[in-house]
Backbone as CSV, one residue per row, in Angstrom:
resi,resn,N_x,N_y,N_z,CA_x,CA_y,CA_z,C_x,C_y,C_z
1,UNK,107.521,108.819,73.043,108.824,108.478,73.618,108.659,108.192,75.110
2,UNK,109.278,107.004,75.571,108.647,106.180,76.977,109.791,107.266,77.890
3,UNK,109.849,107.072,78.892,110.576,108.112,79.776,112.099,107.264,79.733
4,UNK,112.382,105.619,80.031,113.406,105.340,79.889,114.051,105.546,78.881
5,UNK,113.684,106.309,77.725,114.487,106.687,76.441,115.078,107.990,76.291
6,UNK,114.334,108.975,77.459,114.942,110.045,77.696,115.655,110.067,78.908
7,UNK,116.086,109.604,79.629,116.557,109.459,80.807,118.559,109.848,80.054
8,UNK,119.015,111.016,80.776,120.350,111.007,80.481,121.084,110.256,81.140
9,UNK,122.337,109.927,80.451,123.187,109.101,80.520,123.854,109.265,82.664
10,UNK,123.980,110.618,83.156,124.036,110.342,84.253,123.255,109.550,85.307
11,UNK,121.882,110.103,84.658,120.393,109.923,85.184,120.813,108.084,85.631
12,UNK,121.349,107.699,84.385,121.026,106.045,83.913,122.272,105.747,84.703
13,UNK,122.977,105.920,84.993,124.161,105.273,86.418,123.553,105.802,87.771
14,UNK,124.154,104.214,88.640,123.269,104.237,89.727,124.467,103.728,90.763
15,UNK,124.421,104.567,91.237,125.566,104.682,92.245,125.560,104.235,93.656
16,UNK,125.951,103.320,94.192,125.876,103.068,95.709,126.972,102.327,97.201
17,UNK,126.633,102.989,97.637,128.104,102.246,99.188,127.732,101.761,99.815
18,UNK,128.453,100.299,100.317,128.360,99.719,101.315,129.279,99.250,102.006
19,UNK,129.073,98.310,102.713,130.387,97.679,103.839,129.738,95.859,103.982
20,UNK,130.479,95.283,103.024,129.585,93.746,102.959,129.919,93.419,104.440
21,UNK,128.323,92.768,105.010,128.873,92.387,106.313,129.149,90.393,106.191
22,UNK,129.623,89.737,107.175,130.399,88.554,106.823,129.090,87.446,107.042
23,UNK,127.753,87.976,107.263,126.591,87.407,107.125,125.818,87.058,105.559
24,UNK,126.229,88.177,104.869,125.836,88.540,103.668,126.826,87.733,103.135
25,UNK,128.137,87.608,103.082,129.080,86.628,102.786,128.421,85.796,102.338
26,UNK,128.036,85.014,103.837,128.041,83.580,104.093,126.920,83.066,103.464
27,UNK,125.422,83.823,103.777,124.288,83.763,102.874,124.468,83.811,101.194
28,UNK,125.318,84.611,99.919,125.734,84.176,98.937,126.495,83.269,98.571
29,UNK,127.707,82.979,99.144,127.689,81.669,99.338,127.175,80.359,99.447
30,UNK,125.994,80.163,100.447,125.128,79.488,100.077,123.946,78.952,99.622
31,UNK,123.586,80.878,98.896,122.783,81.072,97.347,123.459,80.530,96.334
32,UNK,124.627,80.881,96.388,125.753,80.740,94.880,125.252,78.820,95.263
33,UNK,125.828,77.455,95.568,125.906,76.537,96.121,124.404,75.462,95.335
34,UNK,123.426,76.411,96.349,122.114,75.586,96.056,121.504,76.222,94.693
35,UNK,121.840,77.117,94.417,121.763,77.440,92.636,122.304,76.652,92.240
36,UNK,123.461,76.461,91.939,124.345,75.677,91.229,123.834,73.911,90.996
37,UNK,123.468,73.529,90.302,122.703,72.123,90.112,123.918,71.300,90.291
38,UNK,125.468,71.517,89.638,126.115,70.620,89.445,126.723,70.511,90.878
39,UNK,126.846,71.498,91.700,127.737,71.335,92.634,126.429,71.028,94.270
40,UNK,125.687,71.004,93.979,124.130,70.458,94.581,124.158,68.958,94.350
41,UNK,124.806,68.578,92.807,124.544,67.008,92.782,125.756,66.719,93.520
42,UNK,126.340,67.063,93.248,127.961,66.494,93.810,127.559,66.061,95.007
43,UNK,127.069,67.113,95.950,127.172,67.067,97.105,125.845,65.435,97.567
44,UNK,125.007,65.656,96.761,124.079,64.534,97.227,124.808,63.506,96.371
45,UNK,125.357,63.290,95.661,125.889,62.396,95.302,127.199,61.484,96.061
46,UNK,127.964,62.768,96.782,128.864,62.349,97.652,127.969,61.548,99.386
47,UNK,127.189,62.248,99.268,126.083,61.615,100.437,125.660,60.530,100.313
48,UNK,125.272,59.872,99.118,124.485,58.969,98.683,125.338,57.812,98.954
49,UNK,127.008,57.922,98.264,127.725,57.065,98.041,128.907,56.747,99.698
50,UNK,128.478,57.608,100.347,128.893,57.558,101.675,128.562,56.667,102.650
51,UNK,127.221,56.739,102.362,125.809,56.296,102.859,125.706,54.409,102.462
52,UNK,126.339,53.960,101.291,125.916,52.723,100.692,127.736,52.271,101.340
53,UNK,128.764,53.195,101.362,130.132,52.276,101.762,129.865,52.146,103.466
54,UNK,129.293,52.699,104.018,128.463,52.537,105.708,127.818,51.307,105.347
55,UNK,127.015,51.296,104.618,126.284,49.597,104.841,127.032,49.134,104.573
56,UNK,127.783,48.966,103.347,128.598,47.400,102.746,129.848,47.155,103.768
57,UNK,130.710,48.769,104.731,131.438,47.964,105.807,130.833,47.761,106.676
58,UNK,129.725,47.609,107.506,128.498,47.465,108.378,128.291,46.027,108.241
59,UNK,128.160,45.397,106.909,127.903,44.142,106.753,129.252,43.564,106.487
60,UNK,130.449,43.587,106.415,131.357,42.925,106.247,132.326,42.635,107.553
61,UNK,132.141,43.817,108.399,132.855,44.036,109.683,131.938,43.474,110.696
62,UNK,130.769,43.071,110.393,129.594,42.463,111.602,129.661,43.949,112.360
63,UNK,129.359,45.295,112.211,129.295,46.114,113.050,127.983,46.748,112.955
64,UNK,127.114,46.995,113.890,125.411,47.404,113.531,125.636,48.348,112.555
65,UNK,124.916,48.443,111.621,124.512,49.045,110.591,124.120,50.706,110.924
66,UNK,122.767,50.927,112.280,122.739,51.852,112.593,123.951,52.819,112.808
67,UNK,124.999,52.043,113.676,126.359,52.681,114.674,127.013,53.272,113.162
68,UNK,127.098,52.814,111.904,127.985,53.373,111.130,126.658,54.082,110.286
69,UNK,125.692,53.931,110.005,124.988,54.993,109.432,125.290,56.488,110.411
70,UNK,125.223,56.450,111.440,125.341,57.658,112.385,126.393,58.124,111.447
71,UNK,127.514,57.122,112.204,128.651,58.036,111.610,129.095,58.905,110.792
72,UNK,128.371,57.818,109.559,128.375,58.581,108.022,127.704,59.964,108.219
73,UNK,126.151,59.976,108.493,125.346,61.321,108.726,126.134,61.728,109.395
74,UNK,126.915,61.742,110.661,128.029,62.752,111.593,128.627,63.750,110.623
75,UNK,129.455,62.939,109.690,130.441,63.207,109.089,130.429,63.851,107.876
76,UNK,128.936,63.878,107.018,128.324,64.600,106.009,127.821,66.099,106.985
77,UNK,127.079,65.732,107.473,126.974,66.787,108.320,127.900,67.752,108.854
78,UNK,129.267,67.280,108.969,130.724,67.788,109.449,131.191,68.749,108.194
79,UNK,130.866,67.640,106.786,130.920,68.085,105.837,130.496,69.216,105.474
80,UNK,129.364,69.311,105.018,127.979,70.416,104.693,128.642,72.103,105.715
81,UNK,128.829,71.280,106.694,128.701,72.688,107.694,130.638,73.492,106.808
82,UNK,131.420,72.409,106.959,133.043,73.082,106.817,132.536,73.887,105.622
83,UNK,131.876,72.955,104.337,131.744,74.101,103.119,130.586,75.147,103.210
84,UNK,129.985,75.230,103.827,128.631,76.107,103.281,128.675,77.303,104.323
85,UNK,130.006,77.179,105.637,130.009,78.094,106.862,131.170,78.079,107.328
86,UNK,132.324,77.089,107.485,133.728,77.564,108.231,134.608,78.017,106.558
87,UNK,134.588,77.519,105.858,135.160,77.742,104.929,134.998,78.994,104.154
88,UNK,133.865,79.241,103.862,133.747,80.361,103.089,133.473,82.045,104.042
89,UNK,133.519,81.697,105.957,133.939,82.432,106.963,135.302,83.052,107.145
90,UNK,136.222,81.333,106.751,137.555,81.772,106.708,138.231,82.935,105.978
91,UNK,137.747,82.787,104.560,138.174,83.561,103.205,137.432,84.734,103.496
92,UNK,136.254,85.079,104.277,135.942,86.303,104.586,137.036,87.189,105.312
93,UNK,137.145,86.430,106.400,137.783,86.957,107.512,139.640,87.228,107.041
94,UNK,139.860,86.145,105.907,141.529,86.326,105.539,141.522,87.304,104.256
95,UNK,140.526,87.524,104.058,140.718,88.558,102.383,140.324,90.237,101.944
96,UNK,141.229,90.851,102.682,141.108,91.963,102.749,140.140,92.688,101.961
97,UNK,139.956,92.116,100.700,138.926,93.194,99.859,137.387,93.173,100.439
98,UNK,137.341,92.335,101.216,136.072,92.359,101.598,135.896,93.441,102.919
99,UNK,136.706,93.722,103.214,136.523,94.817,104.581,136.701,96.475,104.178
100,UNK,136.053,96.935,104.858,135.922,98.664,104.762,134.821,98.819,103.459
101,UNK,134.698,100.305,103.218,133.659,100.626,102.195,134.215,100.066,100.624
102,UNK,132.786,99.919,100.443,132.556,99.552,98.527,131.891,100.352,97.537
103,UNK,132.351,100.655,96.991,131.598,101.714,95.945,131.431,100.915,94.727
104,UNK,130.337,101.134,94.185,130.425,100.697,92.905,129.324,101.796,92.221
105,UNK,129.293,101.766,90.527,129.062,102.528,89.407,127.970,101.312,88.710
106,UNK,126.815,101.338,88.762,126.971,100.391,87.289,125.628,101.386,86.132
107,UNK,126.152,101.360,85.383,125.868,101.904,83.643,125.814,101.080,82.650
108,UNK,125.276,101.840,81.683,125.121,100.543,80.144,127.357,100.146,79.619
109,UNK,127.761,101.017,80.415,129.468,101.273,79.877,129.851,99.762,80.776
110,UNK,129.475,99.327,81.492,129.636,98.100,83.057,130.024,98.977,84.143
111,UNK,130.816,98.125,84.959,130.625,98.259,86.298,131.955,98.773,86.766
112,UNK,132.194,99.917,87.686,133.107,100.910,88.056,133.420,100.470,89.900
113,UNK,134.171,99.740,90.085,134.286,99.390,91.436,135.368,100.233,92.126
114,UNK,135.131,100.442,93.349,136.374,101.198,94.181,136.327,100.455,95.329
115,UNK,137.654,100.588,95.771,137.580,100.035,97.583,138.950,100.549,98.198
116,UNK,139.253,100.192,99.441,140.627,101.276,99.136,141.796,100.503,98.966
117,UNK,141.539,98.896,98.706,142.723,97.967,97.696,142.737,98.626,96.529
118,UNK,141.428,98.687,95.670,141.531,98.335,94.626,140.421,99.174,93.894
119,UNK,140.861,99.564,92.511,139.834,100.794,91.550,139.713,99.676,90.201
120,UNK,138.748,99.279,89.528,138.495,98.588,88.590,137.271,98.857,88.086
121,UNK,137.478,98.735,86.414,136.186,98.661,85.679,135.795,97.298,85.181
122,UNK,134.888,96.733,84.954,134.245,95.615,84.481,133.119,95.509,83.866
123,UNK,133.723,95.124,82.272,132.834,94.849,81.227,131.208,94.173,82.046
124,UNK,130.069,94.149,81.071,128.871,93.437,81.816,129.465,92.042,81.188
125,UNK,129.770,91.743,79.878,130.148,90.414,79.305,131.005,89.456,80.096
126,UNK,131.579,90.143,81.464,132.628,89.252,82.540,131.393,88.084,83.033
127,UNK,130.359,88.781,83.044,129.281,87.920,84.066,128.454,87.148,82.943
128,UNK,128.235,85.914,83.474,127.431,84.831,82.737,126.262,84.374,83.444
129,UNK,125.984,84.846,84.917,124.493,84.775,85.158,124.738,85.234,86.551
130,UNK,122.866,85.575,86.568,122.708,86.838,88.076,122.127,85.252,88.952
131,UNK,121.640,85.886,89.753,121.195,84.944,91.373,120.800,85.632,92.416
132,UNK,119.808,85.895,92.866,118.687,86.681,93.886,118.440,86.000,94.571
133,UNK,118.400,86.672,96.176,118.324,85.715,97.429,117.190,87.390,98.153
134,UNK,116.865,86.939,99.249,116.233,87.683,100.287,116.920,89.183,99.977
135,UNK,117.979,89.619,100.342,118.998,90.374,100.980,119.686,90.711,99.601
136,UNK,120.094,89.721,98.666,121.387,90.260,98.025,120.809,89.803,96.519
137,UNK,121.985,90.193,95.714,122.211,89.589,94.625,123.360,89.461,94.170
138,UNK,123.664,88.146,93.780,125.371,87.614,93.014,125.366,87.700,92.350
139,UNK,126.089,88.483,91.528,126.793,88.333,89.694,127.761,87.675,89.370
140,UNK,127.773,86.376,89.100,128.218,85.227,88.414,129.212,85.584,87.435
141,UNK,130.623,85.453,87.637,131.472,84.846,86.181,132.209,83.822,86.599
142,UNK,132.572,83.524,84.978,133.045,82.004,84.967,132.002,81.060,85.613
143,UNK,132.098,79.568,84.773,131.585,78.526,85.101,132.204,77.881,86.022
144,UNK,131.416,77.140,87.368,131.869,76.657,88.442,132.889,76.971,89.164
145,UNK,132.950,78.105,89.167,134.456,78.892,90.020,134.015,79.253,91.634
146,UNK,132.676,79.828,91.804,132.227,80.045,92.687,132.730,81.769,93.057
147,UNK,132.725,82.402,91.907,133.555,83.779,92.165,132.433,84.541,91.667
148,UNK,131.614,85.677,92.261,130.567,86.200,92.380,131.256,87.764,92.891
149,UNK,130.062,88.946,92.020,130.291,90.191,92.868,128.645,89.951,93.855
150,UNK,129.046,90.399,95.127,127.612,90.871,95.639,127.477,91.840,95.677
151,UNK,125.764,92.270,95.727,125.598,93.655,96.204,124.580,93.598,96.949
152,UNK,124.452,94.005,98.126,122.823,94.209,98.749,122.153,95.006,98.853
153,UNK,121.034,94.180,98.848,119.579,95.089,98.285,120.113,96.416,99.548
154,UNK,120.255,96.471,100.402,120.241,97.410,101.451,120.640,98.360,100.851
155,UNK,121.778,98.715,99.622,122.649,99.712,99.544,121.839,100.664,98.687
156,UNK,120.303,99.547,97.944,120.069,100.791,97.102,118.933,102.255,97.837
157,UNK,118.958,103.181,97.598,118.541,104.651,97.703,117.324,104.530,97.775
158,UNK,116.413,103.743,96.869,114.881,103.268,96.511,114.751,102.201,96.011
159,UNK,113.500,102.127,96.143,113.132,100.698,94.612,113.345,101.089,93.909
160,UNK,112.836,102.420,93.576,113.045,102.427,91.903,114.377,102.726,91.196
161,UNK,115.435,102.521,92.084,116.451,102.763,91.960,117.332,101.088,91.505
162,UNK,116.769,100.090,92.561,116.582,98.551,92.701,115.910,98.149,91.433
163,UNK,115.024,98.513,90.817,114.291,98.395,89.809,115.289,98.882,88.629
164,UNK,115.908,99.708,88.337,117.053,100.652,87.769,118.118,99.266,87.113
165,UNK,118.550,98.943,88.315,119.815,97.841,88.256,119.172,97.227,87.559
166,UNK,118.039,96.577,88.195,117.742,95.400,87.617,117.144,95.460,86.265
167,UNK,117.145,96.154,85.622,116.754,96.247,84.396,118.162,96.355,83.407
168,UNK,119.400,97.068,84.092,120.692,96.771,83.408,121.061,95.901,83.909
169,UNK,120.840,94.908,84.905,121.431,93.068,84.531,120.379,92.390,83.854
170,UNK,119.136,92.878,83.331,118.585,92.070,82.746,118.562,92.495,81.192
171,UNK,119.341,93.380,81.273,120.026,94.166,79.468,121.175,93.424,79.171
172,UNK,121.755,93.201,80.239,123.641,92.795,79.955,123.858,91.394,80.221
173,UNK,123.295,91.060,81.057,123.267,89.301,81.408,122.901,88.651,81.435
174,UNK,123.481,87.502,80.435,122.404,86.661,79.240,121.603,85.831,80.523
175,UNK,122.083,85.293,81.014,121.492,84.219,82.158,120.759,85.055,83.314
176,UNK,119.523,85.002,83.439,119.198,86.166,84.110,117.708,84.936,85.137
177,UNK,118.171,83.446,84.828,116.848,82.637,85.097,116.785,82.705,87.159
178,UNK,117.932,83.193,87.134,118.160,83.700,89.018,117.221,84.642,89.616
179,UNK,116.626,85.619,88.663,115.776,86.465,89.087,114.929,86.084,89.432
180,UNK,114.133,86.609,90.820,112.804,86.699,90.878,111.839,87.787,90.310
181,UNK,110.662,87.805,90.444,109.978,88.621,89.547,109.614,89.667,90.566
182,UNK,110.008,90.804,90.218,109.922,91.809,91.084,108.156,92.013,91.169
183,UNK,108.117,92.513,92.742,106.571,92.597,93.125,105.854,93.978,92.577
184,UNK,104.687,93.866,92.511,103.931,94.921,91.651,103.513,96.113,93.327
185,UNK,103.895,95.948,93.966,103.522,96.801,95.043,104.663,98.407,95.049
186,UNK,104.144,99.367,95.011,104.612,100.244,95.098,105.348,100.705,96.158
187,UNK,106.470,101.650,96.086,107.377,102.094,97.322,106.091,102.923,98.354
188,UNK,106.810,102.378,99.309,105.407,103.044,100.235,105.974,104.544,100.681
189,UNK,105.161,105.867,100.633,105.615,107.064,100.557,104.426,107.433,101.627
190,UNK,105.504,108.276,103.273,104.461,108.425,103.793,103.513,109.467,103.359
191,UNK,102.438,110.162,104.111,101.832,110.895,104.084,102.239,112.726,104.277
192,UNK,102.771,112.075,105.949,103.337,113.252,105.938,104.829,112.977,106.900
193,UNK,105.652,113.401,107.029,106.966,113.537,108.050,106.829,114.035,109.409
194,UNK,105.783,115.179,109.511,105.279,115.458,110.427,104.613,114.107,111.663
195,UNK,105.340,114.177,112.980,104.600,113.568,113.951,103.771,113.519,114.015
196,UNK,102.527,112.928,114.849,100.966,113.453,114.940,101.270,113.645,116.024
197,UNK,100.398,115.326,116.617,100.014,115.480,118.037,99.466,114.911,119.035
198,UNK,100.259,114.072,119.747,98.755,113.230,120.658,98.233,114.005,122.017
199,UNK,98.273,115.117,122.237,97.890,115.985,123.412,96.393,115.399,123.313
């Protein structure tokens, strides 16, 4: 019998608090974005076709070609930045649930959230795929909504605690191709706590 089969049911919930800061926001956000293939094409697609109505009025208006290519790049660029940084800043800064502490629960039962809006449980079946960045990880529901829980790596206790989770989103959530493959290097445990004497 492997040890995860004896592990009791408290043992197996993994409990942790944080305070999302509006960096971590902004960075899932534009994890959630460049994951997303369809809303990645959009965006080069809206570029592309920006890019070809700059030449064809360039050549119809006799106006240099360069002077309205700028423009276009100006204005994609204007683009890119409103969605991927003022926009999803704004909704930080206007949406209360994101400020003060976060608690969450998660178990094979799902996920037990607190904050001091709001107390909710959530099935694992809400979420249809995970997404791993540096710092965080998004749990995905609904298709193309752009509505994600985060959590950051910061909040957990240990790896092997990080290791914990990630083995119940990779039990509960079918889409799991967001993961990276966790590294084979062990938690580093010092030696001793004790200072060394340098007399």
């Amino acid at each position: 019998m492997t040890l995860r089969r004896v592990r009791t049911m408290s043992e197996s919930e993994i409990k942790i608090e944080f305070q999302l800061t509006e960096a971590e926001y902004l960075a899932a956000t534009r994890l959630y974005y460049f994951r997303s293939r369809n809303l990645l094409m959009r965006m080069i697609v809206f570029a592309v076709l920006a890019l070809i109505v700059a030449g064809m009025i360039s050549l119809l208006a006799d106006v240099f070609i360069w002077a309205m290519v700028a423009i276009v790049i100006l204005f994609i660029g204007w683009a890119f930045y409103n969605i991927l940084v003022q926009m999803p800043r704004r909704y930080f800064r206007g949406d209360g649930k994101f400020h003060g502490k976060h608690e969450m629960t998660f178990s094979d039962n799902g996920i037990f959230l607190k904050t001091a809006q709001l107390e909710s449980k959530v099935a694992w079946d809400l979420y249809t795929k995970v997404i791993e960045g540096r710092d965080l990880y998004g749990l995905i529901y609904g298709r193309e909504t752009r509505m994600m829980t985060i959590v950051p790596k910061r909040a957990f206790k240990s790896r092997s605690e990080e290791l914990r989770f990630r083995e119940l989103m990779a039990g509960h959530i079918s889409d799991k191709s967001g993961l990276k493959i966790p590294s084979e290097e062990p938690e580093f445990t010092p030696k001793s706590f004790t200072p060394p004497d340098w007399r």
